[in-house]
MARDORO-402281 format. One line per 4 residues: for each residue z negated, y, x negated of C-alpha. Coordinates in steps of 0.2 Angstrom, whole numbers, padded with zeros to 4 digits. Example, Ala and Ser with C-alpha at 12.3 -4.5 7.8 and 13.67 -1.06 7.14 Angstrom:
2
-0039,-0022,-0062; -0036,-0005,-0068 .
END
This chain:
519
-0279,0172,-0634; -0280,0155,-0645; -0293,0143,-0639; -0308,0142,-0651 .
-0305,0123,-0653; -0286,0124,-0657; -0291,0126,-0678; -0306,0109,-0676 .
-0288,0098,-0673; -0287,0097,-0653; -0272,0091,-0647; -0276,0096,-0629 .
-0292,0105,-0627; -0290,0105,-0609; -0287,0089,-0606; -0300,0084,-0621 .
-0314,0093,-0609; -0307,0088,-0592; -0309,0071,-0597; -0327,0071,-0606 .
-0333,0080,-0591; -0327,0069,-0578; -0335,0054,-0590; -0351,0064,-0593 .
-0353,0067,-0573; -0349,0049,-0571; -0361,0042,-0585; -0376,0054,-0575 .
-0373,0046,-0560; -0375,0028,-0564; -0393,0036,-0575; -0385,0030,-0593 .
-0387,0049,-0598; -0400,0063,-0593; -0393,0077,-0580; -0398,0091,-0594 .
-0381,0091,-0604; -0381,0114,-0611; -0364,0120,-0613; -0366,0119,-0631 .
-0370,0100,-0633; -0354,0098,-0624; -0345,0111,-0634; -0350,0100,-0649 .
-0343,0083,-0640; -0327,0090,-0641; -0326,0095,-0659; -0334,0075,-0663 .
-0319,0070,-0649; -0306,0080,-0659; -0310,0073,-0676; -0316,0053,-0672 .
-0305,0051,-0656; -0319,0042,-0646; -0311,0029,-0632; -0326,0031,-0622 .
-0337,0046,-0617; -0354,0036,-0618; -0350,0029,-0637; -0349,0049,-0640 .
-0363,0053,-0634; -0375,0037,-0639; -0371,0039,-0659; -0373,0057,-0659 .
-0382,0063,-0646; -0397,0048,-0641; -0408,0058,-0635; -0397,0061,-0619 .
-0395,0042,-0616; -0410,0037,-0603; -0420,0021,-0605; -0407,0012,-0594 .
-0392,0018,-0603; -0401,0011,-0620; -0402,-0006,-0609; -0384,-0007,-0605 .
-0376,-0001,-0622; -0355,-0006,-0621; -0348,-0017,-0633; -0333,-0011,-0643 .
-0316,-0019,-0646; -0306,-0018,-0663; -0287,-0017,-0660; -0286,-0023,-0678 .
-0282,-0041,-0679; -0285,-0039,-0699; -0299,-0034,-0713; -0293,-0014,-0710 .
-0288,-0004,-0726; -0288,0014,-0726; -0273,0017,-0715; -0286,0009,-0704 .
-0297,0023,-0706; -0301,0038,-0691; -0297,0027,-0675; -0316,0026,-0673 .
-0325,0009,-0666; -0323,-0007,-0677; -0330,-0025,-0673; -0341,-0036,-0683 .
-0330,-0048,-0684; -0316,-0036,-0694; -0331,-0034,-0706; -0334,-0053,-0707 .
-0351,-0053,-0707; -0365,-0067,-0705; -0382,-0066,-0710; -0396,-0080,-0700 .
-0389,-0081,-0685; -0392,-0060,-0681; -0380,-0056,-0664; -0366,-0047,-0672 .
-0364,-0039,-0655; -0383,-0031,-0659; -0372,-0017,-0670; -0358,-0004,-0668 .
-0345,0002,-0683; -0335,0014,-0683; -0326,0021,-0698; -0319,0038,-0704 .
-0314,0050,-0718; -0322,0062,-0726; -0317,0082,-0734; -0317,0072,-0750 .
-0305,0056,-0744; -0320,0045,-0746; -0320,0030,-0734; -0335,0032,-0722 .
-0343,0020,-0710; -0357,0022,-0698; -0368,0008,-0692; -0379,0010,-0677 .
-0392,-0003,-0672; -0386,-0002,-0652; -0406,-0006,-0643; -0413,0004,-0655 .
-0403,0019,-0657; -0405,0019,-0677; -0390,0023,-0686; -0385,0025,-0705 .
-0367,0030,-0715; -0360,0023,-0728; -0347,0029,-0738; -0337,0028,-0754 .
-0321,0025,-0761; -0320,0007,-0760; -0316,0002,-0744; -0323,-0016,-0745 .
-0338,-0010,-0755; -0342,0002,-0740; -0340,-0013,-0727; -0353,-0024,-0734 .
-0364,-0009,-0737; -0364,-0005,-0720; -0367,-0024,-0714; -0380,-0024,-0726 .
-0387,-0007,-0718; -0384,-0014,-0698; -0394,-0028,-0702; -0409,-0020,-0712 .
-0409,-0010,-0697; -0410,-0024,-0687; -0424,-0032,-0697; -0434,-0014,-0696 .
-0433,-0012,-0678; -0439,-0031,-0675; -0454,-0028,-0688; -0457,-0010,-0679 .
-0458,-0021,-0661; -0472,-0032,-0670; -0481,-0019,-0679; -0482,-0008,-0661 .
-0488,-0023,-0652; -0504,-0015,-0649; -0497,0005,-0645; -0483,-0004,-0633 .
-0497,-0009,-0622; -0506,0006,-0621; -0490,0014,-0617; -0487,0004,-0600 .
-0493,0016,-0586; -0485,0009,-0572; -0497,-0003,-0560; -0492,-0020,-0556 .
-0496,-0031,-0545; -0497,-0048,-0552; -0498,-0057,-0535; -0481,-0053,-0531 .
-0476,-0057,-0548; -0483,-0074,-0546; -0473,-0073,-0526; -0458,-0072,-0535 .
-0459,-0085,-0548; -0466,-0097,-0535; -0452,-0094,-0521; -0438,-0105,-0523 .
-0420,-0097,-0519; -0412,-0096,-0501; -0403,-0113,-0497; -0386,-0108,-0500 .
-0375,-0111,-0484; -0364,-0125,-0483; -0349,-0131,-0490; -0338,-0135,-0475 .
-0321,-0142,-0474; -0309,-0134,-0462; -0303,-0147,-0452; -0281,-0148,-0454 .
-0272,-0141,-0439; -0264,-0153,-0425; -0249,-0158,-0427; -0237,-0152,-0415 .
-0222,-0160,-0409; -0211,-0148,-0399; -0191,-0156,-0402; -0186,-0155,-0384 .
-0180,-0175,-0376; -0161,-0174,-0377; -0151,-0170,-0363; -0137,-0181,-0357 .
-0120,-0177,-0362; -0106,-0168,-0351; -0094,-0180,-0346; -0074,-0177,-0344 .
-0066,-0179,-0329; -0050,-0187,-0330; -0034,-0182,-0320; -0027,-0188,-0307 .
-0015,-0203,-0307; 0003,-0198,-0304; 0011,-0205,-0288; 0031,-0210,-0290 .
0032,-0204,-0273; 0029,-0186,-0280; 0043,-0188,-0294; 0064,-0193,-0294 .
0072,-0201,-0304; 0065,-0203,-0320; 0053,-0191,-0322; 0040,-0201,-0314 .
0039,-0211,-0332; 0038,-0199,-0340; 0022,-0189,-0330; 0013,-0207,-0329 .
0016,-0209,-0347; 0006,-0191,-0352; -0003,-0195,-0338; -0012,-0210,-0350 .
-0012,-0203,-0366; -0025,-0190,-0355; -0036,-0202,-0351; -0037,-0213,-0368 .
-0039,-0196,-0374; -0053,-0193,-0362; -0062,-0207,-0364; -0061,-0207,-0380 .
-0071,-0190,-0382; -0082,-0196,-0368; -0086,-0213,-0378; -0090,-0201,-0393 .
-0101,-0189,-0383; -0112,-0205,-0376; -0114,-0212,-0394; -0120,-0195,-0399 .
-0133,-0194,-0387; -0138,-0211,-0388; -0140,-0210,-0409; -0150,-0191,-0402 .
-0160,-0202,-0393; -0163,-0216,-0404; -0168,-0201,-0416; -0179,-0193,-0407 .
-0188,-0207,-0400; -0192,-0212,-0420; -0199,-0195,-0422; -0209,-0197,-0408 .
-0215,-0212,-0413; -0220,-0203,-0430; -0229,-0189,-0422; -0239,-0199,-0413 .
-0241,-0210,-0429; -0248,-0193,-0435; -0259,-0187,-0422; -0271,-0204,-0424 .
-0269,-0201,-0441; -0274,-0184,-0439; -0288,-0188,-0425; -0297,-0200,-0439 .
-0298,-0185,-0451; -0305,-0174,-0440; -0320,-0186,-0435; -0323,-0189,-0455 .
-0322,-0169,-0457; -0333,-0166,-0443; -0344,-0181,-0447; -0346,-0174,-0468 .
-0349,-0155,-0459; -0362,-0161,-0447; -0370,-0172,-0459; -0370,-0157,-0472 .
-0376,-0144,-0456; -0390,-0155,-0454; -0395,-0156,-0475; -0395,-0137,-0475 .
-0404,-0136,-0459; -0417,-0146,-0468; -0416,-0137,-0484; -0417,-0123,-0474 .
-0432,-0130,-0464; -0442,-0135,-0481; -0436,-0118,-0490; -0447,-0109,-0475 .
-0462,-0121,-0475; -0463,-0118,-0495; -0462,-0101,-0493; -0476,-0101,-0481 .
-0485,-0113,-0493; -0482,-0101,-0508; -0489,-0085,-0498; -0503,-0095,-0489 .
-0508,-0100,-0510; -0506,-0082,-0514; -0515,-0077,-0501; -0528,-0090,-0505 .
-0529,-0085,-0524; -0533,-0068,-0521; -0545,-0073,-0509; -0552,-0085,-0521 .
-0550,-0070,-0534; -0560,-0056,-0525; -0573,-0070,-0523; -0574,-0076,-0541 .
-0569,-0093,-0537; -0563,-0098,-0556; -0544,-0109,-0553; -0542,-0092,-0545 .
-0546,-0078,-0557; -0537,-0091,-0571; -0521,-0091,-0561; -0522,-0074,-0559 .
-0525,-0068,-0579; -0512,-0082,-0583; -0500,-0070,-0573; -0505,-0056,-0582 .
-0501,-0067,-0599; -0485,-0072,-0589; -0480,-0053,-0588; -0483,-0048,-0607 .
-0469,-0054,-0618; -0474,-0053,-0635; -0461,-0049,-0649; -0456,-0060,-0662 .
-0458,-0075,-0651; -0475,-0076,-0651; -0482,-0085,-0641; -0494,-0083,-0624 .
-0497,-0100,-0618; -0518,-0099,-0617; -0529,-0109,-0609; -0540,-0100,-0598 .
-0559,-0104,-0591; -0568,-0093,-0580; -0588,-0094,-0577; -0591,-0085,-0561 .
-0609,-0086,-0564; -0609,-0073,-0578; -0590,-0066,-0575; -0585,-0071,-0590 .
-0567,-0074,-0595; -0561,-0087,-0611; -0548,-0086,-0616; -0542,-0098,-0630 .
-0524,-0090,-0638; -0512,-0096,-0649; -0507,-0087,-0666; -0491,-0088,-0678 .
-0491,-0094,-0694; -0488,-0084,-0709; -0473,-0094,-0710; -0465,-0089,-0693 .
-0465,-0075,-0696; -0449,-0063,-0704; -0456,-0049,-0712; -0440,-0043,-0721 .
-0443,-0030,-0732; -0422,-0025,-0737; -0405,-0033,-0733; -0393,-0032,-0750 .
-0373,-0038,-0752; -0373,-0049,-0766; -0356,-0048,-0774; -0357,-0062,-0786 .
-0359,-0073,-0770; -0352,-0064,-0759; -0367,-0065,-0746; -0382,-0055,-0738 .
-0395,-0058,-0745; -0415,-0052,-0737; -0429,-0048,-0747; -0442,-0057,-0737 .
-0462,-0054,-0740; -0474,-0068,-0739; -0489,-0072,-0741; -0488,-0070,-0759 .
-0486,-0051,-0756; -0501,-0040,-0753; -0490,-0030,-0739; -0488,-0046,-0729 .
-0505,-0051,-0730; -0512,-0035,-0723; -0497,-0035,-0710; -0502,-0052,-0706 .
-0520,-0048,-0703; -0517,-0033,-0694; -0506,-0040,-0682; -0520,-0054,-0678 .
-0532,-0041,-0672; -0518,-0033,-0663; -0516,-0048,-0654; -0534,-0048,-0648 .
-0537,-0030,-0644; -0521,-0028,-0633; -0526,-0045,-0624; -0544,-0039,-0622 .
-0535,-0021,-0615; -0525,-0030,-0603; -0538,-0040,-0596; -0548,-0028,-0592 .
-0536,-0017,-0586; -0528,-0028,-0574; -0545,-0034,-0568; -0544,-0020,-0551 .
-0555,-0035,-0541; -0570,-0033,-0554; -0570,-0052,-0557; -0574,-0047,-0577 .
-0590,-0043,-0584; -0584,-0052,-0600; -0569,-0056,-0609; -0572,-0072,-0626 .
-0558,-0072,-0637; -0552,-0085,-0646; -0538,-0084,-0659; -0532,-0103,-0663 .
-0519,-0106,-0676; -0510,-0122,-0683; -0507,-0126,-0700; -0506,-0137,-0715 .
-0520,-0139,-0724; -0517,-0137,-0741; -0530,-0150,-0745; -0526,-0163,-0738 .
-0508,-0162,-0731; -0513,-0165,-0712; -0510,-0153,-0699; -0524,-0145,-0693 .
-0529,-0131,-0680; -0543,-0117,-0682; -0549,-0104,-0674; -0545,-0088,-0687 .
-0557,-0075,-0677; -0568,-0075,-0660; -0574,-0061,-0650; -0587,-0058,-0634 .
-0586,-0043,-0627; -0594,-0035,-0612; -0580,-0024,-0600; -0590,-0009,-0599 .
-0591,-0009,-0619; -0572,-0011,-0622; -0569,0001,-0609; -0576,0016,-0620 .
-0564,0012,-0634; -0551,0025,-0637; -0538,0012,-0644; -0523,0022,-0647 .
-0535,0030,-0663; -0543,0014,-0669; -0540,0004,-0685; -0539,-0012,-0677 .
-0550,-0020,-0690; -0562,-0010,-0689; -0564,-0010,-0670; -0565,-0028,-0670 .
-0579,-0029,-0683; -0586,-0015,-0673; -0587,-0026,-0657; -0597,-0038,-0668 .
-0581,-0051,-0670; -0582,-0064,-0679; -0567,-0069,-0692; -0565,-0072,-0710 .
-0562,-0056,-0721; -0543,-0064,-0726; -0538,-0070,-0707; -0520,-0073,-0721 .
-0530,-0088,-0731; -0530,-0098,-0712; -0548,-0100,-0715; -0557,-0108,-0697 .
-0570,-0102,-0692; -0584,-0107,-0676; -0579,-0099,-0660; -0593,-0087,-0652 .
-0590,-0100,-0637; -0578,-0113,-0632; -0569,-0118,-0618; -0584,-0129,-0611 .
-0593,-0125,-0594; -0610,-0131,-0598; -0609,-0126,-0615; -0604,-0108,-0610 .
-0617,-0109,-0595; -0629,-0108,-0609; -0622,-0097,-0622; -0615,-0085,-0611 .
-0632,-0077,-0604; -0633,-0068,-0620; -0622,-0057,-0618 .
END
């Protein structure tokens, strides 16, 4: 029987699904992608395999199949490598991922690593190239029959999905914070940020292994014995002349090897007693490394002893002050419940770099909470409405509102009592020790003043508002205007023409000893 996925071009079905499902089962383990995968969503893996040739299982599944990628697998999105060492052409076309860099692409500095390309062939012969914003999961194909046309369309396309999912992040500033449902505990958050790391352990040197010296002293040299002298009582005639004749060339002979054999050991001798000498030369070298090695690793021992010593005090200084704040916290004591909501500010990263460095003052007295914040500028802020390839240029170029744009300007003024409503919210709902009755909000903002040219800063909008009030608020159906004006804040109708206005109360103790009985 011929396998249903012989006619959608597989070249080895088995092999095709042996491998996805060893990568899917793989992928599930280390949480990138959820453990519900139906046989049908892995039956269309394969045809996508079969046609697009995918190097890796997860680049499959997260640019057609995102919903299957958990939060953690969106966190730790692969990169992609481009065998191509060239801008491709179409013979380029079908072998799936291709880098930024093979699209030569720049637009302000966006991470070209933020995107993934890969391109393809339609029924048609049409070049096709899909884009996928990797942290956000949006995607978008381009195709035509220009394969350089489609290219910057597709840059073009990768970055105003880029420029979308950053203004998305700003324009959920508030929703984000609604959606957190997991508790923290700010105290151990402030632990960790306190605590110093471990000392590391030393770096010791090994000391250099003794020299040995193991040549064995030279033995002295076997000697020849000579023979005996001949006696002419022992010969006739002339024979004796002859025998006492050989009889001398014997011992020349033998005294000559012996000579030899003593000069031999005595050069042997001589030899060894030099490398002796050497050795010994060596071994009071060697000693006076050892007591500098053993000197530097004591003196180190003893600096990482000390390190060590101090690490353990501070960390008993950093928990004997967390300790203390929350202490100081349950009882209202006011550098207490300050550190405490500074955590909280410390813990909510804003988008678009905005910033959270407040000033804080608590007034036990009434339990009330000021809080002076920082806003952006009009200016600092990327609002980028459409990203477009010039051709004439040759550049990208970004349609970018201001604040000559009435869609800006309402962005602007919207995200302003955004800011304040989800600082408000998180105030209160990080308060569990009851230390707020009140929350003051003050949103400052620097500029230029057009009048005059000077840089100036005013506060754009104010706020007072009791706990038990805010509390009643369902914020995820609010129009944050509305709920601000509601509250009885105070701001200028266009918070977009930077007009100051007087703060309900400043950060003053006997000022807000006064003013803050009122509420």
């Amino acid at each position: 029987m011929q396998n249903e996925y012989e006619d959608e071009g597989f070249q080895d079905p088995e092999a095709d699904r042996e491998w996805l499902e060893s990568s899917l089962s793989e992928l599930q383990q280390e949480g990138r992608v959820q453990q519900r995968v139906n046989a049908e969503q892995i039956n269309q893996m394969l045809r996508i395999q079969a046609k697009s040739g995918y190097g890796l299982a997860f680049d499959l599944i997260s640019d057609h199949f995102p919903s299957l990628v958990t939060a953690y697998g969106r966190e730790h999105l692969d990169g992609f490598i481009s065998d191509f060492d060239a801008p491709p052409d179409e013979s380029d076309l079908g072998y799936g991922p291709l880098s930024s860099s093979t699209l030569h692409f720049d637009c302000d500095g966006v991470d070209q690593n933020a995107f993934r390309f890969y391109s393809n062939k339609d029924s048609e012969d049409n070049c096709i190239i899909h884009v996928i914003h990797k942290e956000s999961g949006k995607k978008d194909s381009i195709s035509g029959q220009n394969l350089e046309s489609v290219m910057k369309q597709a840059v073009a396309s990768g970055l105003g999905l880029h420029f979308q999912y950053e203004l998305e992040k700003i324009q959920n500033i508030l929703h984000d914070a609604l959606e957190q449902k997991s508790e923290i505990d700010y105290w151990d958050h402030f632990y960790i940020q306190s605590s110093a790391p471990t000392p590391a352990s030393p770096k010791l040197f090994e000391c250099p292994a003794k020299l040995q010296f193991n040549d064995p002293e030279p033995t002295p040299p076997t000697y020849l014995e000579y023979p005996p002298e001949p006696k002419p009582d022992s010969f006739s005639g002339s024979s004796f002349e002859g025998a006492y004749l050989a009889w001398a060339d014997d011992v020349k002979r033998i005294e000559s090897e012996n000579q030899s054999r003593y000069d031999k050991n005595v050069a042997a001798i001589k030899d060894w007693n030099s490398k002796r000498v050497e050795h010994e030369q060596a071994v009071a070298k060697w000693t006076e490394t050892v007591k500098k090695v053993e000197a530097v690793n004591q003196k180190r021992n003893a600096e990482h002893l000390a390190a060590d010593d101090q690490w353990k005090k501070e960390q008993i200084k950093n928990l004997e002050t967390v300790t203390d704040l929350k202490r100081g916290y349950k009882f209202l004591r006011p550098d207490a419940v300050e550190a405490y909501f500074n955590l909280v500010l410390q813990f909510s990263v804003l988008p678009g770099d905005i910033s959270r460095k407040c000033d804080l003052k608590y007034i036990s007295e009434s339990k009330t909470l000021i809080i002076d914040h920082p806003l952006p500028n009009p200016e600092n802020l990327v609002y980028v409405k459409e990203v477009e390839y010039v051709k004439a240029s040759g550049k990208f170029f970004r349609k970018r509102l201001s604040l000559s744009d009435g869609e800006f300007k309402s962005f602007y003024d919207d995200l302003l009592y955004k800011i304040c409503l989800r600082t408000l919210y998180e105030f209160f709902i990080a308060d569990r020790g009851n230390a707020l009755s009140a929350v003051v909000f003050n949103g400052w903002v620097e500029f230029v003043d057009k009048a005059t040219g000077q840089d100036r800063k005013g506060c754009l909008l104010s706020i007072q508002v009791a706990k038990e009030e805010f509390q009643k608020l369902n914020l995820t159906r609010v129009e944050p205007k509305a709920c601000f004006k509601s509250l009885k804040g105070i701001a200028n109708s266009a918070l977009h023409s930077l007009t100051p206005i007087e703060p309900v109360l400043k950060i003053n103790r006997e000022e807000a000893k006064k003013v803050v009985g009122k509420i």
